[in-house]
C-alpha atoms as a printed R data frame, in Angstrom:
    type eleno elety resid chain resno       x      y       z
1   ATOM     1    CA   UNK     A     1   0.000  0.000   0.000
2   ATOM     2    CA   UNK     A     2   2.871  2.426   0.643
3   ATOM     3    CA   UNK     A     3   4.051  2.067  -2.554
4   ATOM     4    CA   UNK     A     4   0.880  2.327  -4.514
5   ATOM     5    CA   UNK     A     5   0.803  6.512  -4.868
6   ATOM     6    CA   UNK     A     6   4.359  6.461  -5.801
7   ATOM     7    CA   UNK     A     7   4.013  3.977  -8.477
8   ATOM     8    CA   UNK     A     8   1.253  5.946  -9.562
9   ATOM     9    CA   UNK     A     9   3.055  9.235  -9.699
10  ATOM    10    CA   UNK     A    10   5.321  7.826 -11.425
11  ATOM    11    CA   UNK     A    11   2.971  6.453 -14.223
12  ATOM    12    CA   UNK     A    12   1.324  9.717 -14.703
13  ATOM    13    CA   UNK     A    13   5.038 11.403 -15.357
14  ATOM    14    CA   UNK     A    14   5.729  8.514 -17.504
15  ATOM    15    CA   UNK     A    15   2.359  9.218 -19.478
16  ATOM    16    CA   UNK     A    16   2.789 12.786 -19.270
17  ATOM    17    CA   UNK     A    17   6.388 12.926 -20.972
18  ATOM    18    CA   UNK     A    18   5.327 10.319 -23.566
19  ATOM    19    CA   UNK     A    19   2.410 12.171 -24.484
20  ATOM    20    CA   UNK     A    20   4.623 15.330 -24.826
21  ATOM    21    CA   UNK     A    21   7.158 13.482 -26.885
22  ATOM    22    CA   UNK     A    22   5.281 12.042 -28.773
23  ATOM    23    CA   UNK     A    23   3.423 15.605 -29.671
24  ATOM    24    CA   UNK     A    24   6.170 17.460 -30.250
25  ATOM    25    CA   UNK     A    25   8.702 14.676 -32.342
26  ATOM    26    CA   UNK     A    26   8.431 15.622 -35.953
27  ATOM    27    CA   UNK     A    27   6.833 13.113 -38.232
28  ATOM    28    CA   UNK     A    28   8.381 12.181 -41.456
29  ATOM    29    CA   UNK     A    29   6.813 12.599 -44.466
30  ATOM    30    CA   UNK     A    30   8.269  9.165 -45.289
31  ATOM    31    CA   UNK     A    31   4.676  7.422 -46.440
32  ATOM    32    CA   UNK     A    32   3.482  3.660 -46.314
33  ATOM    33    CA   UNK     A    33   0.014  3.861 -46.976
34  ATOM    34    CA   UNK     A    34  -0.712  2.207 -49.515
35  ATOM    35    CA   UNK     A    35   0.547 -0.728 -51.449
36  ATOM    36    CA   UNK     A    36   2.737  0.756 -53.918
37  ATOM    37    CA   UNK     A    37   4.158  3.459 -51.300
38  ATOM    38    CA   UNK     A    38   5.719 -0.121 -49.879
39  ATOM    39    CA   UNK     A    39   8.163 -0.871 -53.587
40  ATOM    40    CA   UNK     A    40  10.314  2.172 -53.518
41  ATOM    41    CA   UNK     A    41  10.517  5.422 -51.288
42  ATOM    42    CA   UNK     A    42   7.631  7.518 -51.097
43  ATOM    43    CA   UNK     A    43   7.226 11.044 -49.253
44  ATOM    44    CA   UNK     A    44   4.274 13.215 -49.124
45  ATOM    45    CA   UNK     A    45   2.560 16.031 -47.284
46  ATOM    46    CA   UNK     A    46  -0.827 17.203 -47.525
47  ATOM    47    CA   UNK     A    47  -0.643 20.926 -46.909
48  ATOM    48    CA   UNK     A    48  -4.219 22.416 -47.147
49  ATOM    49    CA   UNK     A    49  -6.438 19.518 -45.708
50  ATOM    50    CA   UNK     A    50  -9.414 21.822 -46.534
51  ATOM    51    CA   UNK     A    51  -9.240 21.964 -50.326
52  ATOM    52    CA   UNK     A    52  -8.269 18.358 -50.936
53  ATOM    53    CA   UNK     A    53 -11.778 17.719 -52.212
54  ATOM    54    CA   UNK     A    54 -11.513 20.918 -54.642
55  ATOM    55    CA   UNK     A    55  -8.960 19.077 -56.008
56  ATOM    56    CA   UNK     A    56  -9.978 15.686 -56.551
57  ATOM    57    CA   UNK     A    57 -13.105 17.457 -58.403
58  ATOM    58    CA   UNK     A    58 -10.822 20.023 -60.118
59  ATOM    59    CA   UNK     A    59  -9.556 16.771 -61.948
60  ATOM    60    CA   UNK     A    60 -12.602 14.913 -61.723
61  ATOM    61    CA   UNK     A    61 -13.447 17.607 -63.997
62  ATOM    62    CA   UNK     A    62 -10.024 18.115 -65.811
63  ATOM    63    CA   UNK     A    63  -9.521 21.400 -65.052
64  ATOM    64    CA   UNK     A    64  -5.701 21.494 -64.514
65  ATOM    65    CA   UNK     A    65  -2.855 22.392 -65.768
66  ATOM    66    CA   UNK     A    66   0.213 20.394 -66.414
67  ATOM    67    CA   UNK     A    67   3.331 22.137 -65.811
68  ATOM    68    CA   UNK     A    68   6.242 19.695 -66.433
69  ATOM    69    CA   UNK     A    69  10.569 20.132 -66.384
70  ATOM    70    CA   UNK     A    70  12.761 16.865 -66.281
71  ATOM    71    CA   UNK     A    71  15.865 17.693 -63.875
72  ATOM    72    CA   UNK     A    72  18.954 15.956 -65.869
73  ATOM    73    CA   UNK     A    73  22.339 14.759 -63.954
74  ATOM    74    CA   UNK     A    74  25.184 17.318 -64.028
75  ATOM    75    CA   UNK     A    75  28.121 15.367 -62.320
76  ATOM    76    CA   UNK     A    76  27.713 12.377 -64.517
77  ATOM    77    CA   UNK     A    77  26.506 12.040 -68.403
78  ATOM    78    CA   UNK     A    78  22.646 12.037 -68.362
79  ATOM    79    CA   UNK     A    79  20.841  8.758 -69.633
80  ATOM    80    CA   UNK     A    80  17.489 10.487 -69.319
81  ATOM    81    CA   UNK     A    81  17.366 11.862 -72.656
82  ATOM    82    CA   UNK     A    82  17.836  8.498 -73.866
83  ATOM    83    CA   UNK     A    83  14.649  6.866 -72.910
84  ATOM    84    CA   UNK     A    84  12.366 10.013 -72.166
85  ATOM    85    CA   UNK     A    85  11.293 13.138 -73.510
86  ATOM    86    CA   UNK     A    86   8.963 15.507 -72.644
87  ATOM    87    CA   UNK     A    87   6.526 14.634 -75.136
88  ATOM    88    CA   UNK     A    88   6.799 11.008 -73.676
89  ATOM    89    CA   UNK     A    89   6.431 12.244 -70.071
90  ATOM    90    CA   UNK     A    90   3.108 14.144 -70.937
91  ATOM    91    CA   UNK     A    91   1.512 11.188 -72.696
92  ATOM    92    CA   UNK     A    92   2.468  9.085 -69.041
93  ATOM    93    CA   UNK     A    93   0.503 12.026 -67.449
94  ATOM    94    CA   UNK     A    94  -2.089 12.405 -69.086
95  ATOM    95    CA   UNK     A    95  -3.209  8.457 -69.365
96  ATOM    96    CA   UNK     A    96  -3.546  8.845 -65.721
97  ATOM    97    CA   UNK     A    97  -4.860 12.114 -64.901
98  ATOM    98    CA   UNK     A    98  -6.613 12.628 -68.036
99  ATOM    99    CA   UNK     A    99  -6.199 15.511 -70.925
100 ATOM   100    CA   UNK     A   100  -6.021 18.789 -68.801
101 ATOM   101    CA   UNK     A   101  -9.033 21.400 -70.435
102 ATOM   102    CA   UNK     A   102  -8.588 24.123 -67.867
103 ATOM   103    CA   UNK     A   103  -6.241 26.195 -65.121
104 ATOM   104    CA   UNK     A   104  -7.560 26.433 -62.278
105 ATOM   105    CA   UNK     A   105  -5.325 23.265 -60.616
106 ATOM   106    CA   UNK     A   106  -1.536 23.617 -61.362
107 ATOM   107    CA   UNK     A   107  -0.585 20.019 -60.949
108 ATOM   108    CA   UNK     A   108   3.581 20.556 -61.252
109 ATOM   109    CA   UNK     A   109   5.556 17.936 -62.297
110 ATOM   110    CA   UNK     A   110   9.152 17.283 -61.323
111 ATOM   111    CA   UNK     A   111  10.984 14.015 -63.480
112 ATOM   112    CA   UNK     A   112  14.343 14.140 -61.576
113 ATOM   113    CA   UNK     A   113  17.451 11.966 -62.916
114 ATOM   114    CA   UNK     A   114  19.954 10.922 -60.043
115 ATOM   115    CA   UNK     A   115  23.198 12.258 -59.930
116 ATOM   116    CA   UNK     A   116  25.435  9.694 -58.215
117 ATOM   117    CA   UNK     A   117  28.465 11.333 -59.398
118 ATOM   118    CA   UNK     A   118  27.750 14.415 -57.124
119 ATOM   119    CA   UNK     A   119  29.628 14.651 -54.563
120 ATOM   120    CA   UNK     A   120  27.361 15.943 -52.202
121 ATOM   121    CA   UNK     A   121  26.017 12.339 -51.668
122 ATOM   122    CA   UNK     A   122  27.545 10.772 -49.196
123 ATOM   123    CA   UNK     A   123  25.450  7.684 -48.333
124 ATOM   124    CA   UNK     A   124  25.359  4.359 -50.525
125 ATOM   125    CA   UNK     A   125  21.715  4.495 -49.898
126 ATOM   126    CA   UNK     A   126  21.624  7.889 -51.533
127 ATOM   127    CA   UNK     A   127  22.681  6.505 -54.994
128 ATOM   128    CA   UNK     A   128  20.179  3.446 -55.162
129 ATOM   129    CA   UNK     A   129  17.778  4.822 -56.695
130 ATOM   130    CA   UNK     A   130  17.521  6.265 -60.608
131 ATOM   131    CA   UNK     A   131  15.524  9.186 -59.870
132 ATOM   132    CA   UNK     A   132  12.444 10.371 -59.129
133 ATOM   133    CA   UNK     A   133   9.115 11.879 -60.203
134 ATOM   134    CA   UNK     A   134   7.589 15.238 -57.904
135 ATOM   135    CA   UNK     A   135   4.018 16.033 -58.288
136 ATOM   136    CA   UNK     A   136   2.685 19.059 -56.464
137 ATOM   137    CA   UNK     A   137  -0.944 20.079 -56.838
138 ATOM   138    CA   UNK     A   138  -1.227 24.280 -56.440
139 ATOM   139    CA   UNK     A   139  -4.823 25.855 -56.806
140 ATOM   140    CA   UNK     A   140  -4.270 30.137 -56.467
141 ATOM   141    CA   UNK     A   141  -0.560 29.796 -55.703
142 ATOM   142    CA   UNK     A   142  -0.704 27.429 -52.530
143 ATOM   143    CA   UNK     A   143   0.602 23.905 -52.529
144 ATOM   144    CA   UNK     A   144  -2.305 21.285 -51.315
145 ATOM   145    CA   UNK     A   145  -0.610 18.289 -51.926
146 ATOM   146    CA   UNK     A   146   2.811 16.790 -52.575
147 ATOM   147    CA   UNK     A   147   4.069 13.595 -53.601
148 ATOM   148    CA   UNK     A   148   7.705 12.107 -54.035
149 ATOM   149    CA   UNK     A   149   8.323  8.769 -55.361
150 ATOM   150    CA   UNK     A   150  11.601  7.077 -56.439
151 ATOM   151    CA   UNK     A   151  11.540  5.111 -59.684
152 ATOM   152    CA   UNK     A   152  14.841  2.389 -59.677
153 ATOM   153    CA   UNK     A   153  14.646  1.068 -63.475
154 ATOM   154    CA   UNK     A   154  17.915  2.048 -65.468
155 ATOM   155    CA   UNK     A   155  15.522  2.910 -68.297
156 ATOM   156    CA   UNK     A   156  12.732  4.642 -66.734
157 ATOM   157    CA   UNK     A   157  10.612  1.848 -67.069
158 ATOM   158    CA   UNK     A   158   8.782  1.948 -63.979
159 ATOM   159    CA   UNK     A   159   7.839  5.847 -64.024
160 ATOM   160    CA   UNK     A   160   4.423  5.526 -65.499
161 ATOM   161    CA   UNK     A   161   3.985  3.023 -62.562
162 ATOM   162    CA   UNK     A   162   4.745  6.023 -59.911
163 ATOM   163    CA   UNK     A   163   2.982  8.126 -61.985
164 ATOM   164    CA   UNK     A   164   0.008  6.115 -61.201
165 ATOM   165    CA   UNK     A   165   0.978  5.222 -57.799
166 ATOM   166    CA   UNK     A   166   0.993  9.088 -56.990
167 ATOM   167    CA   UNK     A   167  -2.626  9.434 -58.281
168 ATOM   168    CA   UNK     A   168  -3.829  6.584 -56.053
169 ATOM   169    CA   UNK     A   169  -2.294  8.372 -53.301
170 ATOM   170    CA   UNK     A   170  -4.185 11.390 -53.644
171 ATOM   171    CA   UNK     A   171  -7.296  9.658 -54.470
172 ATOM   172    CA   UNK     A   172  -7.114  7.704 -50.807
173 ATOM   173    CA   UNK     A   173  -6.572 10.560 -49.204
């Protein structure tokens, strides 16, 4: 009995710092959601929670934009060109997200080639991947939602898979 209130003193410091911690640790933006999140590295961040469903019917409707740039290596010779253009990347996009007819949802695409050769990477881990492909949704100038996912085939094979993989995403949000 004597030790009963300082056992539970100590549980409600215990619960008190935990809650704390856990409330103020950041969270990564590293996602897992869904399926395809789980084959390569996926981040993203929903920014405006509010005007996710303006965008999913901005869409819905086609009424986007595509803005797209393809981000070659500079440290090493770029293979990108080889097996991608623009062109190419905007037929990818628009098989998923459909033929844009409108402006009023930026949807910005990044197609990002993987310099390994730059010296700023230090990691092993860093240089496993071939690139990537950035999608940010922007409706009057303010990011909703962003998606990052690595693609790892030498010839871009698999980008039309993230492609899709990132419209899933915002569709279960």
């Amino acid at each position: 009995m004597k030790l009963a209130y300082p056992i539970t003193i100590l549980l409600f410091i215990f619960f008190v710092f935990n809650t704390l911690y856990q409330h103020f640790s950041p969270k990564s933006a590293k996602s897992n959601r869904i399926a395809c999140h789980q084959e390569v590295t996926t981040f993203e961040r929903l920014y405006e929670p509010n005007k996710l469903q303006k965008v999913k019917q901005l869409l819905d409707s086609q009424d986007f934009k595509l803005n797209m740039n393809i981000a070659k290596s500079h440290y090493m010779p770029t293979r990108i060109d080889s097996y991608l253009s623009i062109k190419q990347l905007k037929q990818m996009l628009e098989k998923t997200f459909g033929v844009s007819k409108g402006k009023k949802l930026l949807v910005n695409v990044l197609l990002y080639e993987n310099d390994k050769k730059d010296p700023k990477k230090k990691s092993p881990k860093a240089k496993l991947y071939e690139g990537y492909v950035q999608i940010n949704f922007v409706i009057d100038q303010k990011r909703i939602y962003s998606i990052q996912i690595d693609y790892k085939d030498k010839m871009g094979e698999d980008i039309a898979k993230r492609i899709d993989c990132a419209f899933k995403s915002l569709d279960t949000l």
